[in-house]
C-alpha positions in Angstrom: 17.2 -1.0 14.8 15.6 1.4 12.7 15.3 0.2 9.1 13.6 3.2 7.6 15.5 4.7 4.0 15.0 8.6 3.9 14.1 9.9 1.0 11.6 13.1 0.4 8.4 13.5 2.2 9.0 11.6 5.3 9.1 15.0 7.2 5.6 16.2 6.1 3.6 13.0 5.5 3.6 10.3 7.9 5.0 7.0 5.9 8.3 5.4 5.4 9.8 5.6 1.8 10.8 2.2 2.7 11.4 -0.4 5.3 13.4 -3.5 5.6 12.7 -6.6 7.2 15.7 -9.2 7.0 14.2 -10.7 3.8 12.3 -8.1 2.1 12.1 -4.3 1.2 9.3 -2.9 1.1 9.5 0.5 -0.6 6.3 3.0 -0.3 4.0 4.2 -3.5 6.3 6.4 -5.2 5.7 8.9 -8.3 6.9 11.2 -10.5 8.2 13.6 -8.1 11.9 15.1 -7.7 13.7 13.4 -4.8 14.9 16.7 -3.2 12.2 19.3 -3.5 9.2 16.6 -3.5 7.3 18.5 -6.2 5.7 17.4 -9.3 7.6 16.6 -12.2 6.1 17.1 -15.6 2.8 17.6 -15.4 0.6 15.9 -17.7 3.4 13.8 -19.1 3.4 10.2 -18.4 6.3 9.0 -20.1 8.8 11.6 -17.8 6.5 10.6 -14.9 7.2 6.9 -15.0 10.7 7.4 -15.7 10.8 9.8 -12.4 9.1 7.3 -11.0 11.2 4.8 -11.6 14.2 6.2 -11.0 13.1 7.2 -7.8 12.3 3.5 -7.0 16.0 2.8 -8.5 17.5 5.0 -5.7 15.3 3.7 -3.0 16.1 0.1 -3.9 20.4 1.2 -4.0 20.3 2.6 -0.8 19.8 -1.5 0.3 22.2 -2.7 -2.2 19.4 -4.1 -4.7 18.0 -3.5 -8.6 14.8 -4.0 -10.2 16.2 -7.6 -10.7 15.9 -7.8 -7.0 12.1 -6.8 -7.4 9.2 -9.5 -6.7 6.2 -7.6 -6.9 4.4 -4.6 -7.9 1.7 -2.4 -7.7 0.9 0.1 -10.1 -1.8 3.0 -10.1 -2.5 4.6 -13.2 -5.1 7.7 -13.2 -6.2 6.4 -16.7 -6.6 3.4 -18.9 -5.6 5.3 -21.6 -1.9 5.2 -20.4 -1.8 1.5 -20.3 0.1 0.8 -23.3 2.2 3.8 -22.9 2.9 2.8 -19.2 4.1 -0.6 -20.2 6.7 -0.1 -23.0 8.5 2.2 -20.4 7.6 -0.1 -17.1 9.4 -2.7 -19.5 12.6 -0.8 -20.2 13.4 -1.4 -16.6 12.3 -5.1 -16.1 13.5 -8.4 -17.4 12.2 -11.6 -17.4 11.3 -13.8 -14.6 9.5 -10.5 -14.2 7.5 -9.4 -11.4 4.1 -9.7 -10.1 2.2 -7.0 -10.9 -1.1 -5.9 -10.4 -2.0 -2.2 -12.0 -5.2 -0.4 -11.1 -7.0 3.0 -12.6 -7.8 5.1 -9.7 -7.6 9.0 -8.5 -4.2 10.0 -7.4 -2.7 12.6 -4.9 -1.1 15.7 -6.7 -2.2 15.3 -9.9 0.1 12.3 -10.5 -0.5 10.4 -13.4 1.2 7.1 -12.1 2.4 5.6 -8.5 4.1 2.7 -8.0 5.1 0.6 -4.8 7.2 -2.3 -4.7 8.2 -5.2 -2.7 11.9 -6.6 -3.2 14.2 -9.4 -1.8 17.1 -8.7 0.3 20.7 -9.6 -0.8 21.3 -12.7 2.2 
């Protein structure tokens, strides 16, 4: 059984958007990029990235029947510190406690993305 979820991308670049294993989803770094086309959204602006992003990761995680509630970890990859606190009053629109793991990292990222984000959830039983 294939448990790959299609989204954009998977055509061109050789990853997943996600897998399932019975337990767990695991849905590929995703960013602020438009589901259909795969290009950029809003350059330079991180707030309409991360809400992309997250959106993104919302459609990803429906396609399996899940929410963020459903979430048990993240990663995060910021291109700057100087989007931390930015980053986290709109990462906590979306989360609610128990939250998460999370562990969030300042690195170079592809496409002049300003924030990527990967997560692992549980599966409904």
């Amino acid at each position: 059984m294939d448990n790959t979820i299609k989204h954009y991308g998977t055509d061109v670049i050789p990853f997943a958007t996600a897998r399932r294993s019975e337990t767990l989803l695991f849905v590929s770094g995703q960013g602020g990029c438009d589901p259909v086309t795969g290009e950029v959204t809003h350059e330079g602006d991180l707030e309409s990235q991360t809400v992309q992003t997250m959106e993104n990761i919302r459609s990803i995680l429906s396609q399996s029947g899940l929410t963020f509630q459903d979430v048990l970890k993240v990663n995060v990859y910021l291109s700057d510190r100087k989007h931390y606190e930015a980053f986290n009053r709109i990462y906590a629109r979306y989360f609610s406690p128990p939250y998460p793991a999370r562990t969030l990292v300042y690195c170079e990222l592809n496409f002049d993305l300003l924030v990527e984000i990967d997560v692992i959830a549980q599966c409904k039983q």
